[in-house]
N, C-alpha and C positions, 0 to 999 in steps of 0.2 A: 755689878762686878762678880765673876766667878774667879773658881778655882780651875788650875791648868786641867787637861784633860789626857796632856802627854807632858813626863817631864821637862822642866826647861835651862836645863844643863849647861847647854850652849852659852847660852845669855847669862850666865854665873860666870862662865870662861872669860864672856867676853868683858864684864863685869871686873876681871882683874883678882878674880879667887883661882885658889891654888889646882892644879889638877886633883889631888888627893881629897880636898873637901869637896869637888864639883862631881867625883866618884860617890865620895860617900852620900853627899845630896843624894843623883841619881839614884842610888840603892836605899836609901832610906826611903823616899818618894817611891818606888815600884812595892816594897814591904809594906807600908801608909792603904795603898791602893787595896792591896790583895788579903791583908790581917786587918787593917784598921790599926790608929793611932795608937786607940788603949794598948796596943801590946808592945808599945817602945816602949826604950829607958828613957827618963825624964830629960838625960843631957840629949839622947836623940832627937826629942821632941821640941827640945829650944833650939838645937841645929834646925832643925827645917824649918820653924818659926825665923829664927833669922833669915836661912835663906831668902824664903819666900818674902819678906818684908825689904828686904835687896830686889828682887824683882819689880821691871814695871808692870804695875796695875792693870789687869784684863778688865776691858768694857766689852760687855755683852751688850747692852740692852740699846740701839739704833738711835740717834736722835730724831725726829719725823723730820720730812721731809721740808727743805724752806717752801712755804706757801707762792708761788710766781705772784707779783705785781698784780696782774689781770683775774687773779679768783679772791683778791680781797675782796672784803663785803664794801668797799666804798666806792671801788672802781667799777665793780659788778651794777652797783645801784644807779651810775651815772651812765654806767653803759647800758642798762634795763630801759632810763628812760630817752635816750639817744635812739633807742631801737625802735622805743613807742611812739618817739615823733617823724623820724625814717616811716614809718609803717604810715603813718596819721597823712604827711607830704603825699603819697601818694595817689589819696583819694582826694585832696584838696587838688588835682589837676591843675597846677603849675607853671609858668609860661617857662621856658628852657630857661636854664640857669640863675632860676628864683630860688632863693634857700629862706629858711625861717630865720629869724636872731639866734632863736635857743638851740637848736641845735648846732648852732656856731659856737658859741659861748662851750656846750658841753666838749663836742669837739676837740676845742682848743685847752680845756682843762684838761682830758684824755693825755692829749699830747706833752702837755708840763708834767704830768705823775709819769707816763713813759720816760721822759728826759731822765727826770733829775730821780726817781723813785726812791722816792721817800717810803718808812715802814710800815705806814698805813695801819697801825694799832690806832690803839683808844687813844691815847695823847694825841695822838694826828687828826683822828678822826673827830673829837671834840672839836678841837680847833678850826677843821676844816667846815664847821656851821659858821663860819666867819666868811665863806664864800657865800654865802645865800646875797649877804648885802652888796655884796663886791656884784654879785650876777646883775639882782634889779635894777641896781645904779647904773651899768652898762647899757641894759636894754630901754632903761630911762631916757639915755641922751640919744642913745640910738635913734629913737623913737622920736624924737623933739627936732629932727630934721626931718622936715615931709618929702626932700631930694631922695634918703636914704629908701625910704618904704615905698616898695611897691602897692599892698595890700595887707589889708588886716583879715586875719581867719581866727575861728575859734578851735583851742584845742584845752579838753578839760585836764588842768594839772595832777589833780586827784584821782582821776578814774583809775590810770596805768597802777597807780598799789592798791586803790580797793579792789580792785579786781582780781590783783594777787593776792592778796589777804582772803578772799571769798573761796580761790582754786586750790591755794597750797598753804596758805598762812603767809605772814611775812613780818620782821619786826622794821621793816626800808620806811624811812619816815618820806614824809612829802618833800618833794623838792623846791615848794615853794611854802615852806611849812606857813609863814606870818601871813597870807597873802589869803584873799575872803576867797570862801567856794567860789562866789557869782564871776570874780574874774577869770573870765578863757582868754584873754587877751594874746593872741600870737602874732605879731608880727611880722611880715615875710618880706623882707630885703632884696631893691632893685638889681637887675644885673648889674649896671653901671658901678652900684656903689659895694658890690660883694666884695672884692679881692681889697679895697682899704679899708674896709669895715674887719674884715677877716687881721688884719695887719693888727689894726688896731686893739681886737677884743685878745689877740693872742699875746702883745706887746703888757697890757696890765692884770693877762691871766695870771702869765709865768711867773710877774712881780711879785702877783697875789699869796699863789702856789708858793713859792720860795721862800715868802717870809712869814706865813700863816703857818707851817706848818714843823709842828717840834723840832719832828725827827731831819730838817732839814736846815738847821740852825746853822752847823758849821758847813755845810758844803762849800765845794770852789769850782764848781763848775760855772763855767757863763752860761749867758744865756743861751740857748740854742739856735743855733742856722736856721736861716728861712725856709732853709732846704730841708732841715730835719724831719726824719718822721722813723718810727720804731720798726715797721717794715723792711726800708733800706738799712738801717744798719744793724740789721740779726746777721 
């Protein structure tokens, strides 16, 4: 909070003071400026102390800017390693329209924080180590159908943050923090069974997402359209 920089007169008028007192403001305020206070009478000096304490309050100092959804650090991490298995699918040479489990799963968590965007602070983020369980059990049943899987490939969970922690540092935990080194276990999803598989992983994301997470306790939003996706509706 500062002090005015041009008297504020006006705003006394409007304020419902007298013309005669929003004069003598005025001219007491430009004398203040040019003498300094020390040289008022004391009754002038609680006039403008009144005044001014009539006035609304100047904020100077900016609040920062709100952080967008997508540079949270939690959306950032899941999208860090969405990128690592994007990157990883491509060297495993792929039959057309073969996708991984995990990259579905993140995927579709992506798409619940877009929906309903929750505030993504510590309370959220605590909470949100409540999806790890929610992910494995998914890829668990997933997995427990040999119709659903095409192929198994290996992709190391660990590598994508030691590797960042080596180049830049990083404090992104693992994403599969409870789960041993030795498993690479990635399973990669028939075409057949991709679009109800994708139904389904996004069907007990959102539930997940929506009820795990603090800052999303009261919302009333539904679920979202099948159709939804944060591109189309910017």
């Amino acid at each position: 909070m500062a002090k005015e920089s041009t008297p504020r007169a006006e705003e006394l008028k409007a304020l419902g003071w007298s013309n005669d007192d929003v004069s003598r403001y005025a001219e007491l305020w430009d004398y203040r400026q040019r003498w300094g206070a020390i040289n008022l009478e004391r009754e002038d000096r609680l006039f403008l102390r009144k005044a001014e304490a009539a006035l609304p309050k100047i904020i100077t100092s900016k609040s920062a800017p709100k952080k967008a959804l997508q540079e949270k650090s939690y959306y950032r991490w899941l999208k860090f390693y969405l990128d690592s298995m994007n990157k990883a699918e491509i060297d495993f040479n792929l039959k057309k329209g073969e996708r991984g489990v995990w990259p579905i799963l993140i995927e579709e968590e992506l798409r619940a924080l877009d929906y309903y965007e929750p505030v993504l602070g510590l309370p959220d983020t605590i909470k949100a180590k409540g999806l790890d369980s929610v992910r494995e059990e998914i890829v668990k049943n997933i997995s427990a159908v040999n119709a659903n899987i095409a192929n198994e490939k290996n992709f190391d969970f660990h590598a994508p943050i030691n590797d960042l922690k080596a180049s830049e540092g990083s404090k992104w935990r693992f994403l599969r923090e409870g789960v041993q080194l030795e498993d690479h276990s990635y399973p990669i999803l028939s075409l057949n069974s991709l679009e109800s598989i994708r139904k389904d992983v996004r069907a007990q994301l959102v539930v997940a997402v929506r009820d795990l997470l603090p800052s999303l306790a009261d919302t009333q939003k539904p679920e979202p359209p099948d159709d939804w996706s944060r591109i189309e509706s910017e």
